[in-house]
N, CA, C and O atoms as a Maestro MAE file, in Angstrom:
{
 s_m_m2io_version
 :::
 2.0.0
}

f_m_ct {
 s_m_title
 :::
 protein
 m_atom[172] {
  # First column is atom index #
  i_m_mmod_type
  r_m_x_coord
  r_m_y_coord
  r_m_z_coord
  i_m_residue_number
  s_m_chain_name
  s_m_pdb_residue_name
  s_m_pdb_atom_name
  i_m_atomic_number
  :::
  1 25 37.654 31.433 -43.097 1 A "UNK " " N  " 7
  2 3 37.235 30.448 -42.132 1 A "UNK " " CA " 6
  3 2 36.682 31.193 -40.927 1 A "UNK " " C  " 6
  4 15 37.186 32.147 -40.335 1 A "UNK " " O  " 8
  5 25 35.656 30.622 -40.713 2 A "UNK " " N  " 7
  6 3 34.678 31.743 -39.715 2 A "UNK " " CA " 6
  7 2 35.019 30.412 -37.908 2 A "UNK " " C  " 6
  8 15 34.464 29.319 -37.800 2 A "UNK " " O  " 8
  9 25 35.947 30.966 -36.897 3 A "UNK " " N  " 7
  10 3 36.004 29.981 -35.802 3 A "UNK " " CA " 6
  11 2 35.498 30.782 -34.735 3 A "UNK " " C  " 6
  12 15 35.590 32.003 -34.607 3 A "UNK " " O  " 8
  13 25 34.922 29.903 -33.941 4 A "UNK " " N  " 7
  14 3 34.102 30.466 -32.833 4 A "UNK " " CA " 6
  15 2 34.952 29.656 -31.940 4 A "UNK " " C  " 6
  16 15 35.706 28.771 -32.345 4 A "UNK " " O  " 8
  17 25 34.767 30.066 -30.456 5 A "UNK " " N  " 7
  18 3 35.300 29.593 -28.802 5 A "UNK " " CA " 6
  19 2 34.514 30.204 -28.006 5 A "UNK " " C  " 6
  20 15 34.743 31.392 -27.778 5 A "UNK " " O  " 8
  21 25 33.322 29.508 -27.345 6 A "UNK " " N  " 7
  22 3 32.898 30.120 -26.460 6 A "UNK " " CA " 6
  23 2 31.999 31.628 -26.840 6 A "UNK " " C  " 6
  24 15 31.071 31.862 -27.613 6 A "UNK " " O  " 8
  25 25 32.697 32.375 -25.992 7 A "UNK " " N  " 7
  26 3 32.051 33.830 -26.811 7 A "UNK " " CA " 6
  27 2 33.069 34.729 -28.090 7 A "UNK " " C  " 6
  28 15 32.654 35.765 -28.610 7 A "UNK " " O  " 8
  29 25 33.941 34.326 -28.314 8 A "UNK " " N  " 7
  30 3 35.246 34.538 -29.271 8 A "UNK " " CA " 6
  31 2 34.912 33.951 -30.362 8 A "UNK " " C  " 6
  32 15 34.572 32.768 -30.388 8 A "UNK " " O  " 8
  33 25 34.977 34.827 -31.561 9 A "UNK " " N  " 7
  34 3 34.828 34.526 -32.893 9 A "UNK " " CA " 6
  35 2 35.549 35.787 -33.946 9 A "UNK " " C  " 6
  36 15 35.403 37.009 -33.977 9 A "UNK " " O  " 8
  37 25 36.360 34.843 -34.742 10 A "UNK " " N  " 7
  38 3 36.987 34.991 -35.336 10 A "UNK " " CA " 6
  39 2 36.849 35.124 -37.198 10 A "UNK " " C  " 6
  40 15 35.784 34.620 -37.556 10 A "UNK " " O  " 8
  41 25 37.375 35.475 -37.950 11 A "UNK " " N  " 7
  42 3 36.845 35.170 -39.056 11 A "UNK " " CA " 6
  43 2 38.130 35.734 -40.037 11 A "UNK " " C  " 6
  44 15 38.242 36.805 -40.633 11 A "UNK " " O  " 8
  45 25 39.150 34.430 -39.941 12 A "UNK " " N  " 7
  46 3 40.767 34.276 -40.911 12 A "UNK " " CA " 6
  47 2 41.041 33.798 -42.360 12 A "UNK " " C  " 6
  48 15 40.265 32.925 -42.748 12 A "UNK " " O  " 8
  49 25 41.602 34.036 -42.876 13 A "UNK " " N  " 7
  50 3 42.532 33.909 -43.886 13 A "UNK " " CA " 6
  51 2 43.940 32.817 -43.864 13 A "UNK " " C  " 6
  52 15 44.826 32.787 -43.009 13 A "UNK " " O  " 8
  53 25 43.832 32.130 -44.855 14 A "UNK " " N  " 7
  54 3 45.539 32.338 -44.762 14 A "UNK " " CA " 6
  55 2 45.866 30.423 -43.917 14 A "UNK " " C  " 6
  56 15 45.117 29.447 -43.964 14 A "UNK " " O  " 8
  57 25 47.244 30.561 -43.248 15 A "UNK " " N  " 7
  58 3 47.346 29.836 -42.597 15 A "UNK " " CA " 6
  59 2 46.724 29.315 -41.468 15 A "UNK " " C  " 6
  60 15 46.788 30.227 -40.644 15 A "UNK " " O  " 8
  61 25 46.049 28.180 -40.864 16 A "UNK " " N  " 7
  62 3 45.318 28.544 -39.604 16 A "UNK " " CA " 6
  63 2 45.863 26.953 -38.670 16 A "UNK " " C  " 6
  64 15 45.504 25.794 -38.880 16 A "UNK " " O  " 8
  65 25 46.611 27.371 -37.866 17 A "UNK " " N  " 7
  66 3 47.162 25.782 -36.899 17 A "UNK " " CA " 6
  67 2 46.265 25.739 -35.851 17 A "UNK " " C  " 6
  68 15 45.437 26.641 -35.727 17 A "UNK " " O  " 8
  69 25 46.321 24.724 -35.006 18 A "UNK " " N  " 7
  70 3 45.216 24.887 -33.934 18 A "UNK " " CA " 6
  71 2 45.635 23.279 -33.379 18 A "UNK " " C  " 6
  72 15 46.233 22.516 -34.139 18 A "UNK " " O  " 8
  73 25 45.300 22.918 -32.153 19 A "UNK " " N  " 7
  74 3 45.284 21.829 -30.989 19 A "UNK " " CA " 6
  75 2 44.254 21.703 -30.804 19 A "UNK " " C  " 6
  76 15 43.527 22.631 -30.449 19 A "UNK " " O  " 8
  77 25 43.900 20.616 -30.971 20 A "UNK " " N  " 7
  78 3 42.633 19.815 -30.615 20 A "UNK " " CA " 6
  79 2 42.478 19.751 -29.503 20 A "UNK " " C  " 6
  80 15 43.513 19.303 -29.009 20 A "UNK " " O  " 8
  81 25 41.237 20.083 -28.251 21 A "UNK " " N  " 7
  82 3 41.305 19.731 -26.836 21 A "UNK " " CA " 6
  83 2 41.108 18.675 -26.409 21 A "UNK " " C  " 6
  84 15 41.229 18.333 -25.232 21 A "UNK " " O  " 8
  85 25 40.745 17.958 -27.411 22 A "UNK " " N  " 7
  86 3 40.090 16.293 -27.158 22 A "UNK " " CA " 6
  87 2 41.268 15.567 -27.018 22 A "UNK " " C  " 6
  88 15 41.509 14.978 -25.965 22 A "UNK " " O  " 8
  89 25 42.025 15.546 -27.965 23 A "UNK " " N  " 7
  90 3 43.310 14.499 -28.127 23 A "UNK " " CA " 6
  91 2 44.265 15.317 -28.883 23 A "UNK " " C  " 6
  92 15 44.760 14.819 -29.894 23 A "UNK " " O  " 8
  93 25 44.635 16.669 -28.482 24 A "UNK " " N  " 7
  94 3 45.734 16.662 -28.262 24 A "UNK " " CA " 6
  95 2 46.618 16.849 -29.957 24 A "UNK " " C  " 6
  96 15 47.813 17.134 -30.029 24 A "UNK " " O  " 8
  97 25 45.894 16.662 -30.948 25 A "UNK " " N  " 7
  98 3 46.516 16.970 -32.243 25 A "UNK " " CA " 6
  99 2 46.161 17.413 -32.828 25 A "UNK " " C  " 6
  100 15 44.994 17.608 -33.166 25 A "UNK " " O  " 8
  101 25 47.681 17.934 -33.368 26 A "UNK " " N  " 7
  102 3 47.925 19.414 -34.785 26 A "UNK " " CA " 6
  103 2 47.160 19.347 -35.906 26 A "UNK " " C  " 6
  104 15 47.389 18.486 -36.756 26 A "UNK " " O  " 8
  105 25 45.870 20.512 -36.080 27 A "UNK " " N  " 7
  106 3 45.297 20.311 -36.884 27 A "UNK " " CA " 6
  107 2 46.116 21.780 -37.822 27 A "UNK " " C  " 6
  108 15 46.645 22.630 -37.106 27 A "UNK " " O  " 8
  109 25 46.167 21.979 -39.342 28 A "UNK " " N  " 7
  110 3 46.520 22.943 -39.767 28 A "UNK " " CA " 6
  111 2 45.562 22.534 -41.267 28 A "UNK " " C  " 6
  112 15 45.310 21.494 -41.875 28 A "UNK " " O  " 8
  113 25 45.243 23.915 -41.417 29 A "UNK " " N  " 7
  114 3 44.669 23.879 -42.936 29 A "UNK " " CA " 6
  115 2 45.310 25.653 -43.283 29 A "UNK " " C  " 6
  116 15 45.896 26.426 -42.525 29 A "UNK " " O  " 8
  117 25 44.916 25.807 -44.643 30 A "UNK " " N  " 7
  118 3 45.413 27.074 -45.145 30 A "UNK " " CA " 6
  119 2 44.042 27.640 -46.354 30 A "UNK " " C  " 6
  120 15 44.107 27.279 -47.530 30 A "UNK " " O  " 8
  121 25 43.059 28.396 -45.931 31 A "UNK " " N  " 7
  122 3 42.030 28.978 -46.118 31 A "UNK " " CA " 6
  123 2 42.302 30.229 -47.324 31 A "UNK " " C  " 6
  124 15 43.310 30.912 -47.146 31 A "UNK " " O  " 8
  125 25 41.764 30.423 -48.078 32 A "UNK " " N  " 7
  126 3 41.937 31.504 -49.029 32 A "UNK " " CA " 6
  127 2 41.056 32.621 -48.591 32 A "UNK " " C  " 6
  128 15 40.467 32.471 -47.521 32 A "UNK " " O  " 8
  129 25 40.906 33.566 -49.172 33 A "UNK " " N  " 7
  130 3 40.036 34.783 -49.077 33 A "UNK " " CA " 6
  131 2 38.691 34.473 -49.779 33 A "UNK " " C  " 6
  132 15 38.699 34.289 -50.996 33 A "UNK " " O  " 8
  133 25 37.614 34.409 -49.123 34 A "UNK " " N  " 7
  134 3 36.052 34.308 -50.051 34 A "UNK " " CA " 6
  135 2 35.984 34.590 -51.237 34 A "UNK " " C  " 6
  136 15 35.533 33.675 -51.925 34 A "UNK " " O  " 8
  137 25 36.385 35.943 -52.023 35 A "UNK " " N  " 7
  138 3 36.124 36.388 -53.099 35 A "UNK " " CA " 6
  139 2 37.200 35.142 -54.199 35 A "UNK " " C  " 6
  140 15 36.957 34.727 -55.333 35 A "UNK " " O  " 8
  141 25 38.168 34.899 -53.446 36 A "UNK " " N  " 7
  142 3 38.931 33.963 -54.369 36 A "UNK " " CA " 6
  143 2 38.369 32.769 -54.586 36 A "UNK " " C  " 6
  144 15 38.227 32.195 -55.666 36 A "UNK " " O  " 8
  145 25 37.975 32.327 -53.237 37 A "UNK " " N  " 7
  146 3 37.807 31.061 -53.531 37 A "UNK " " CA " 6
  147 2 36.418 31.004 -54.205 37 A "UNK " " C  " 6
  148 15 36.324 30.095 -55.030 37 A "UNK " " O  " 8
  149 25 35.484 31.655 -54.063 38 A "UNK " " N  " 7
  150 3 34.423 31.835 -54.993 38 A "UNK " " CA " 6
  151 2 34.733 32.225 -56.874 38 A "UNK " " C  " 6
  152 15 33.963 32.049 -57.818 38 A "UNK " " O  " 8
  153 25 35.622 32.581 -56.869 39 A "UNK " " N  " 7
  154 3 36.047 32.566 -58.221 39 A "UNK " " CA " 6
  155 2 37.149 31.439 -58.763 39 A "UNK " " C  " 6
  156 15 37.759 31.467 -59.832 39 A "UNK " " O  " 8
  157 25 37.213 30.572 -57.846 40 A "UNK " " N  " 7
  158 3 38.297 29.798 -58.462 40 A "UNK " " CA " 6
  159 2 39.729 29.773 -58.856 40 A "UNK " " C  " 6
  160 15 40.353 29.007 -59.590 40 A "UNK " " O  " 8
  161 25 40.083 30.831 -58.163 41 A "UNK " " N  " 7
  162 3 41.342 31.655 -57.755 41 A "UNK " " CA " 6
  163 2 42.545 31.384 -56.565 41 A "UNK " " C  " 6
  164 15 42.518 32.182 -55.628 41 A "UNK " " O  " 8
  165 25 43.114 30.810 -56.546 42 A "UNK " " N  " 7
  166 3 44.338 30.537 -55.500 42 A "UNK " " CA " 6
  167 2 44.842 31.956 -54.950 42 A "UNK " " C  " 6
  168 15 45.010 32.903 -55.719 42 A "UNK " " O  " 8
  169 25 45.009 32.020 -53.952 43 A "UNK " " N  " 7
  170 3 45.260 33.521 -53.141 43 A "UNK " " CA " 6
  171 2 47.217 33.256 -52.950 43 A "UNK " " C  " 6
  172 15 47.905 34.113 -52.396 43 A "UNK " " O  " 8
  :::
 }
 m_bond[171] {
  # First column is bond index #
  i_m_from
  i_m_to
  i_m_order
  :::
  1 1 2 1
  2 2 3 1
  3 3 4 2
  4 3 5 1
  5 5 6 1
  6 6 7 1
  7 7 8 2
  8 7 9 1
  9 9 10 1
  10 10 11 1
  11 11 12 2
  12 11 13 1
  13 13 14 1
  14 14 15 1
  15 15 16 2
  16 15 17 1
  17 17 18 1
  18 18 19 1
  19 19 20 2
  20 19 21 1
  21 21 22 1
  22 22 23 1
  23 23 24 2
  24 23 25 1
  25 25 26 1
  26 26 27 1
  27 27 28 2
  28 27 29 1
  29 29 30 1
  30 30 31 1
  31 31 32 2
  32 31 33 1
  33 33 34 1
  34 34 35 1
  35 35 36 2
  36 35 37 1
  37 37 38 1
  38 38 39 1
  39 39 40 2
  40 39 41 1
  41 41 42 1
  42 42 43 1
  43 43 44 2
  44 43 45 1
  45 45 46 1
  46 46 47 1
  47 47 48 2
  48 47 49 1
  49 49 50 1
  50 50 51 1
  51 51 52 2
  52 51 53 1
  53 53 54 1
  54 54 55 1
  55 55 56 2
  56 55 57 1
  57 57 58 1
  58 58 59 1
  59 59 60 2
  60 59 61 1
  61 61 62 1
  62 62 63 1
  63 63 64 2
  64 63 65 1
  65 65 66 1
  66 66 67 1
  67 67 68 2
  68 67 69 1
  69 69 70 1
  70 70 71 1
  71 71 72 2
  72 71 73 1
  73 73 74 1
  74 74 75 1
  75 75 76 2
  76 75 77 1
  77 77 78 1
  78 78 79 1
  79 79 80 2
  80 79 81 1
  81 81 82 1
  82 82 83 1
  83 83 84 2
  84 83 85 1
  85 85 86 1
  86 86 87 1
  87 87 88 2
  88 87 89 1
  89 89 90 1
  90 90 91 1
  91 91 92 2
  92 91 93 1
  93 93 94 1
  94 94 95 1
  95 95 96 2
  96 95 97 1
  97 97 98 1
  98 98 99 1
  99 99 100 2
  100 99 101 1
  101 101 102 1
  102 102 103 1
  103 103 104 2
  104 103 105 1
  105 105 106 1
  106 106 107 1
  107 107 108 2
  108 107 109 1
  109 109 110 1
  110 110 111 1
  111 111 112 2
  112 111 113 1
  113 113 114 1
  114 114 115 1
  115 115 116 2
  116 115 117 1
  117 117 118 1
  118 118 119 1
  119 119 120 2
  120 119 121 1
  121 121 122 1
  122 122 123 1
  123 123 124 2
  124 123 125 1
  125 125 126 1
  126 126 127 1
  127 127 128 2
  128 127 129 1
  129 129 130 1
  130 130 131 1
  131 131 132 2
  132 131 133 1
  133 133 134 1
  134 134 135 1
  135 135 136 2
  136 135 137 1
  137 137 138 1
  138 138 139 1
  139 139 140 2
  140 139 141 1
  141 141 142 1
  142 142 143 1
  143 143 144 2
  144 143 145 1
  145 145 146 1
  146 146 147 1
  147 147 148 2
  148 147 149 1
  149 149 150 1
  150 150 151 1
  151 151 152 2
  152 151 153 1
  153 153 154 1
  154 154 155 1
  155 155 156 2
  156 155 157 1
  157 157 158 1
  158 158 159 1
  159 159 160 2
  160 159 161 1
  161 161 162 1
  162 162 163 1
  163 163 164 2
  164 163 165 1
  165 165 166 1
  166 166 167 1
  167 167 168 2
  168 167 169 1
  169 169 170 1
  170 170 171 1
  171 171 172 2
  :::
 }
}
């Protein structure tokens, strides 16, 4: 998952939680590694 802020950019794996600035809620997703998920592979 490629996240940008401003001039901050990031580019994670894995678990990723995060707060919304708008309203305030828990967003969480859990991202695999490219090569996996391009093969159809659970990490």
């Amino acid at each position: 998952m490629h996240l940008k802020y401003k001039t901050a950019q990031y580019v994670v794996t894995g678990p990723v939680t995060a707060i919304c600035r708008r309203c305030s809620e828990l967003n969480e997703i859990t991202c695999a590694p490219a090569d996996a998920a391009a093969s159809g592979r659970a990490a």
